[in-house]
N, C-alpha and C positions, 0 to 999 in steps of 0.2 A: 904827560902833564908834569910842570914842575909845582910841586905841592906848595915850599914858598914862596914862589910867587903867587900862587891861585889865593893862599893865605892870604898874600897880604893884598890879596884885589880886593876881595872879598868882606874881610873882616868888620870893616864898620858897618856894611849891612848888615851883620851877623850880629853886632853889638847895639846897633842902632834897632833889631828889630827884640832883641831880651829886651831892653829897656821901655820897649811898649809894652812887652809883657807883664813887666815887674807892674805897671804904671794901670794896667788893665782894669785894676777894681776900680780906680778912678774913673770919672767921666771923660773919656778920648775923644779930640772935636773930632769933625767929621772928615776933614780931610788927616789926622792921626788914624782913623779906623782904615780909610783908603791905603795910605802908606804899611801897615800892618799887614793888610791884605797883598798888598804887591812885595811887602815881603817874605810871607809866608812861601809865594809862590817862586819867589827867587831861590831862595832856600833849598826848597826842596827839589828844585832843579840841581843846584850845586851838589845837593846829597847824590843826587843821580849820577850826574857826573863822577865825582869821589870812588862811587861804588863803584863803576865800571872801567875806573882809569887809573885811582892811584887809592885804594884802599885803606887809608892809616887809620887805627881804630879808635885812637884818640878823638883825632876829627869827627870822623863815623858818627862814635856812642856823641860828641856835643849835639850835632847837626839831629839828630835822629830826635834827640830829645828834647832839640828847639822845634823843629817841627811838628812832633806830636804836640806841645804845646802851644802851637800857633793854631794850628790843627783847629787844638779843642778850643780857642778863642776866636776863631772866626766860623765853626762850623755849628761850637757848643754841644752839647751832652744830650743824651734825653736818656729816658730809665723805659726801660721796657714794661709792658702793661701785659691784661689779658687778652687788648685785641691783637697785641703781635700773636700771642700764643693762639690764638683764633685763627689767624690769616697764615701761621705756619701750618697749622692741621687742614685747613680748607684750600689751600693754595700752593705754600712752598712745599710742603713734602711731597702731596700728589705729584705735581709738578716736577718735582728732584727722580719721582720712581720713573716718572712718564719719561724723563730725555733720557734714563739711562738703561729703558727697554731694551735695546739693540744689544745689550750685553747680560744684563738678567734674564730674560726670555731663551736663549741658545746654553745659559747654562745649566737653566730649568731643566731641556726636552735633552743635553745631554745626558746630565744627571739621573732622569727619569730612565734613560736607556741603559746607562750603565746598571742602576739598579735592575734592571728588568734581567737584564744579561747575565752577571755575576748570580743574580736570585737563582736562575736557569740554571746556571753551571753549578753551584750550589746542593739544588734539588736532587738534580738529576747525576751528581757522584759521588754515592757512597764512601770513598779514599777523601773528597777533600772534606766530609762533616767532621769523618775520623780526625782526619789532622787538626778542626777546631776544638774536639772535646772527646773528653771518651764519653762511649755508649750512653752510661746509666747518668751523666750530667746534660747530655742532650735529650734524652725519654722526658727529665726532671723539665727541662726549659722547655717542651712543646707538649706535654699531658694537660690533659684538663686540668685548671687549676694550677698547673705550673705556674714558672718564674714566668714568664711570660705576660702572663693573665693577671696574675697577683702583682706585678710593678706597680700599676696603677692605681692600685688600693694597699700600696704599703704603709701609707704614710695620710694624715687627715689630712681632707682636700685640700684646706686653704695653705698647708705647709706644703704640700707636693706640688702647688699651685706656684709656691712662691718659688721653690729649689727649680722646678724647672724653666720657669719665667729667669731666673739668675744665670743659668747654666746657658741657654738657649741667646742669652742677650749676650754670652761670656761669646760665644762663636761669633754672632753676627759682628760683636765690636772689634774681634782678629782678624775678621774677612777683611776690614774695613782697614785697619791699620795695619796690616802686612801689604795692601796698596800700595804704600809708599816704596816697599823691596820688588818694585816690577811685576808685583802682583803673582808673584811665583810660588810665596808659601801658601797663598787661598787656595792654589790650586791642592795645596796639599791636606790644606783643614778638609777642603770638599771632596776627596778621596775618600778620605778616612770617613765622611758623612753615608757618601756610597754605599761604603764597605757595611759599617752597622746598620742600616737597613737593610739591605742584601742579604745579610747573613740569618735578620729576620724571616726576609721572606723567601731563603732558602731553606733554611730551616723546619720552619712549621710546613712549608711546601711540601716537603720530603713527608711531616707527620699529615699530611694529608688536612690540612689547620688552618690551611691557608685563609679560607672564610675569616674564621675567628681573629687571624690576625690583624686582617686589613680591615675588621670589624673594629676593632681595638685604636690601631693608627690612623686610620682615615677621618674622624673626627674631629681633631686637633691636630695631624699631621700634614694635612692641606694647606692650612696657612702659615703654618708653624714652617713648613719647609719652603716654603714660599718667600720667608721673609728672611730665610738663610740665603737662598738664592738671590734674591736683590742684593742681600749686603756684598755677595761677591761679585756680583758683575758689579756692582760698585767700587771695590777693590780692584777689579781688574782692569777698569776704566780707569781709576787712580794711578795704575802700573803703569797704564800704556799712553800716559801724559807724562812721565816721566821719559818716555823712548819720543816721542811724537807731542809735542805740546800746541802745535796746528802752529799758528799765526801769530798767537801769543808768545811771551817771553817766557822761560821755562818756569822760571818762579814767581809769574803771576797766575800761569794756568793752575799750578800746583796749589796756590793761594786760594783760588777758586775753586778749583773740585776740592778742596782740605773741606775750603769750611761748607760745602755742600756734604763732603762725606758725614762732616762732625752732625751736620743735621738730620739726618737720614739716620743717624743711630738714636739716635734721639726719639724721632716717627719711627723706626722698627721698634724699639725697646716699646714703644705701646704697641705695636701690634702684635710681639709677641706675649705681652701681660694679658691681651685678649686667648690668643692661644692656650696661653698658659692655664687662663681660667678654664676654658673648655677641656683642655687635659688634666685636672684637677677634679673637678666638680660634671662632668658629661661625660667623658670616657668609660669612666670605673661606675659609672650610676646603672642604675636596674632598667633604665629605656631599652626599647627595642633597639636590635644593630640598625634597622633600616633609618629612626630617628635618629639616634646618634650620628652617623654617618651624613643625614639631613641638615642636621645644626651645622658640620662642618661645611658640607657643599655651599651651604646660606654663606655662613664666613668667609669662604674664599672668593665667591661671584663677587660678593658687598665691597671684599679687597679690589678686583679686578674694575669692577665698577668705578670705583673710587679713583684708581690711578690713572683707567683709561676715558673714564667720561670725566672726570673732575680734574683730574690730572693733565689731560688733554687741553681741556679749554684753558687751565691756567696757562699751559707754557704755552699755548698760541699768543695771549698775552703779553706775554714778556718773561713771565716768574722763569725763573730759575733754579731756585731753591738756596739759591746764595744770601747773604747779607741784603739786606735795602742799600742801594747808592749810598743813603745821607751816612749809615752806619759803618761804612768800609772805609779802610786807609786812602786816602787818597795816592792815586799812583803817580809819581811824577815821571816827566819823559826819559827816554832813555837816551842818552849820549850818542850820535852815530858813530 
């Protein structure tokens, strides 16, 4: 592309369509609104083109910025309310968990394996507890009343509620944003996830504890790890749009799962203040382990429920979990 000549094809429509802009607050007749419209769409073809043939960034940031302003004068503004916030809890986020089962679901049942595994190997060899602690700091972390036990009522509920609710939201939103590096360091936060439970339930395993432990975790750790696991197959769906973006252009797929991911932390960060609560205020409380453990089984069906029967029929639908149409940049075409 020769850029002045494209310039100079171009420019009075570029200049001819600021000048409706400027002129907007005024009353534009009706065949001035039509012409603003066909050029809006001119425009942002031209931007297309630019980008994919001769990128000068001059051009670019004007064009960009006449566009988003045309944009907003022909598409106009709206402010978000409580029923969006409604129809994101009832719709888009199930919806966002429901398409991205195929990849949260296999990270869950590896996850779960790995833990099981490493707990075994764990339990069951004396040489590697040694290599994690000496003797009389592991007696201390699996004795009655140990560190163990006492974690959960170190601190008053509603502040042990909140640190872990922050800590737990700190992971799911790294799973979610290392997505974008090929999904390679989730794998590595979820390693490290393994590894600390594992080492719990190799531990107290070995003190013969093991009851008490999964008494302890199962409560709030059903959903809570649950909602770790979605953020990464989340992430890793992110990664793997970056290698493979289907049909799409690689930076509209990316555009799309972005701002699906950005919402999905949004919907995990509540479900893990719900956890949070549960591990705050149910864990460390004086119920039975059988109720305790009840409250969490409730929490996790109500999560499963939610994303697979609510979830379900949303994105049968359509939802996606992304922006609404009216709310998205408009994509103009791409140059062949």
């Amino acid at each position: 592309m020769d850029l002045d000549v494209f310039t100079a094809a171009h420019r009075a429509e570029w200049d001819r369509l600021e000048a409706l802009l400027r002129r907007r607050r005024a009353r534009l007749s009706g065949a001035e609104v039509d012409e603003l419209v066909t050029l809006y769409q001119r425009t942002a073809t031209h931007l297309s083109q630019l980008r994919s043939s001769a990128p000068d960034p001059a051009l670019v940031s004007r064009l960009t910025t006449l566009v988003a302003r045309a944009r907003s004068a022909v598409v106009g503004s709206r402010k978000a309310t409580w029923r969006d916030a409604l129809h994101f809890f009832t719709a888009g986020f199930p919806a966002a968990c429901y398409r991205t089962r195929h990849w949260w679901v296999p990270t869950a049942l590896v996850s779960t394996l790995l833990v099981a595994a490493f707990g075994w190997w764990i339990a069951t060899n004396p040489e590697v507890r040694l290599a994690m602690a000496a003797p009389a700091e592991l007696r201390e972390m699996t004795r009655p009343g140990g560190s163990y036990e006492t974690y959960y009522s170190s601190s008053p509920a509603a502040a042990f509620s909140a640190q872990v609710w922050t800590n737990n939201a700190q992971v799911a939103g790294l799973c979610l944003a290392f997505g974008a590096l090929l999904g390679l360091p989730v794998l590595y936060v979820m390693l490290q996830n393994v590894v600390n439970v594992a080492a719990g339930v190799g531990l107290m395993a070995a003190a013969d504890r093991l009851d008490v432990f999964l008494g302890l975790i199962l409560p709030h750790g059903l959903l809570e790890l649950t909602a770790v696991f979605v953020a990464a197959g989340v992430g890793l769906r992110l990664g793997w749009t970056v290698i493979d973006p289907g049909p799409r252009t690689r930076g509209s797929a990316l555009a799309q799962e972005g701002r699906a991911a950005i919402g999905m932390a949004i919907g995990l960060a509540a479900v893990l203040l719900v956890s949070g609560l549960i591990e705050g205020f149910v864990t460390p409380s004086g119920l039975p382990t059988w109720a305790r453990i009840a409250i969490g089984v409730v929490a996790e069906l109500a999560f499963l429920a939610y994303v697979f029967v609510l979830g379900r029929r949303a994105a049968a639908a359509g939802e996606t979990g992304d922006l609404a149409a009216a709310d998205r940049t408009a994509e103009a075409p791409v140059a062949a």
